[in-house]
C-alpha positions as a printed NumPy array, in Angstrom:
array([[ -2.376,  13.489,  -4.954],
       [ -1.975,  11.491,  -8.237],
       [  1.473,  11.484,  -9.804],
       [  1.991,  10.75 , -13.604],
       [  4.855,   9.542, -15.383],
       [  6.163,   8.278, -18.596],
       [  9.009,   5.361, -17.986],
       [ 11.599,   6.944, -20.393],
       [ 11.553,   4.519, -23.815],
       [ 14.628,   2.468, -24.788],
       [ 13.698,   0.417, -27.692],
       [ 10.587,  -0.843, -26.338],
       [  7.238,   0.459, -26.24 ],
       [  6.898,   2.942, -23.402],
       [  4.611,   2.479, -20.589],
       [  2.786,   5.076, -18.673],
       [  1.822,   5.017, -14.717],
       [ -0.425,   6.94 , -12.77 ],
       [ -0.94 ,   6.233,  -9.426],
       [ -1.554,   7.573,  -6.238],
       [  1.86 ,   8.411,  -3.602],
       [  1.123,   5.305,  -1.442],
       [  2.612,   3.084,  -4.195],
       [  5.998,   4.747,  -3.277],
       [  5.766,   5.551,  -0.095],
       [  4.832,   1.692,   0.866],
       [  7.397,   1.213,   3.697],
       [  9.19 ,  -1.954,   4.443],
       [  9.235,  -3.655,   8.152],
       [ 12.229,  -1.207,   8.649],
       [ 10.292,   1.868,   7.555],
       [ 12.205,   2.24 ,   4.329],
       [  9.952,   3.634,   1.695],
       [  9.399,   1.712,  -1.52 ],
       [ 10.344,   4.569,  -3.366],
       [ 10.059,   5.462,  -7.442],
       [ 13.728,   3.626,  -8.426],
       [ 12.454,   0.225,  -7.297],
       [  9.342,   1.284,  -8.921],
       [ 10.427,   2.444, -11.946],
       [ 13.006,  -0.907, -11.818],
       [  9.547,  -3.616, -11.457],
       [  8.337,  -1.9  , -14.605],
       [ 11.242,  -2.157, -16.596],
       [ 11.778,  -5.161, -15.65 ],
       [  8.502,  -6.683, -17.117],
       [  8.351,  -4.221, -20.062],
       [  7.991,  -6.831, -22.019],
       [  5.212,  -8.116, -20.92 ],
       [  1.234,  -7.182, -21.291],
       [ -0.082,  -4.283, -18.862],
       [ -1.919,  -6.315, -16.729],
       [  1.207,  -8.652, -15.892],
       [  3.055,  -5.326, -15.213],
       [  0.378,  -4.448, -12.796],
       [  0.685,  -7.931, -10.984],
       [  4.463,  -7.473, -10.674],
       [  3.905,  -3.668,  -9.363],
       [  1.186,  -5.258,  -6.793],
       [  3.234,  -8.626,  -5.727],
       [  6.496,  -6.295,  -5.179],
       [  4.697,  -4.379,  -2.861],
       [  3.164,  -6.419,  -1.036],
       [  6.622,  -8.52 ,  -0.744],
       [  8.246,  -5.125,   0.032],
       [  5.881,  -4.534,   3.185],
       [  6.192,  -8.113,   4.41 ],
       [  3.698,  -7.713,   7.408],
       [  3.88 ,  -4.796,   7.827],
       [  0.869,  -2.327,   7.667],
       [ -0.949,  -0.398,   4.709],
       [ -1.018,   3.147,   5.54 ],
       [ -2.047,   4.869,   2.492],
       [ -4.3  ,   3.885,  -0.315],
       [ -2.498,   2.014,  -3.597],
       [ -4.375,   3.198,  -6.579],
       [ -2.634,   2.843,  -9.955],
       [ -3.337,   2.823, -13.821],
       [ -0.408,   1.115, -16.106],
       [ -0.915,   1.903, -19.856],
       [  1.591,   0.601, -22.64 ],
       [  1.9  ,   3.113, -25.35 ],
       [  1.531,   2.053, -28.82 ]])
C-alpha cells in the first residue's frame, strides 16, 4: 500500500515522498530492514540537491543496503520538492 510523507522542513525547502513499503522494508544480507530513519536520513542528507539527485541517492542506498541480496517487494517511489 502506498505511504506518504512530508520530511519535516528545517530551513530548507521541504520534500515530499510517496512510495510503496518495499523501499523500507528492503532488507540487508542480515535481514535487517532498511527502515524509514535511514530513509528519511538519505533525503536529508541531499536536501539540497534537485529531486532527481535525491531519487538517485534513495535508489543507490538501497541497492548498497541489499548488497546481493534479493528484491522481494516492488520499489516504487515519487520525490517532490515543495516550493
Amino acid at each position: 500500500m502506498p505511504h506518504t510523507e512530508l520530511i519535516p522542513p528545517t530551513n530548507e525547502t521541504p520534500s515530499l515522498l510517496v512510495g510503496t513499503d518495499g523501499i523500507w522494508e528492503t532488507r540487508s544480507p542480515d535481514g535487517v530492514e532498511f527502515g524509514k530513519d535511514r530513509l528519511r536520513e538519505v533525503i536529508r542528507d541531499h536536501r539540497d540537491a534537485p529531486s532527481q539527485q535525491i531519487a538517485d541517492a534513495i535508489t543507490a542506498a538501497l541497492l548498497d543496503y541489499r548488497g546481493d541480496g534479493h528484491q522481494d517487494d516492488d520499489i516504487t517511489f515519487v520525490l517532490v520538492k515543495l516550493v
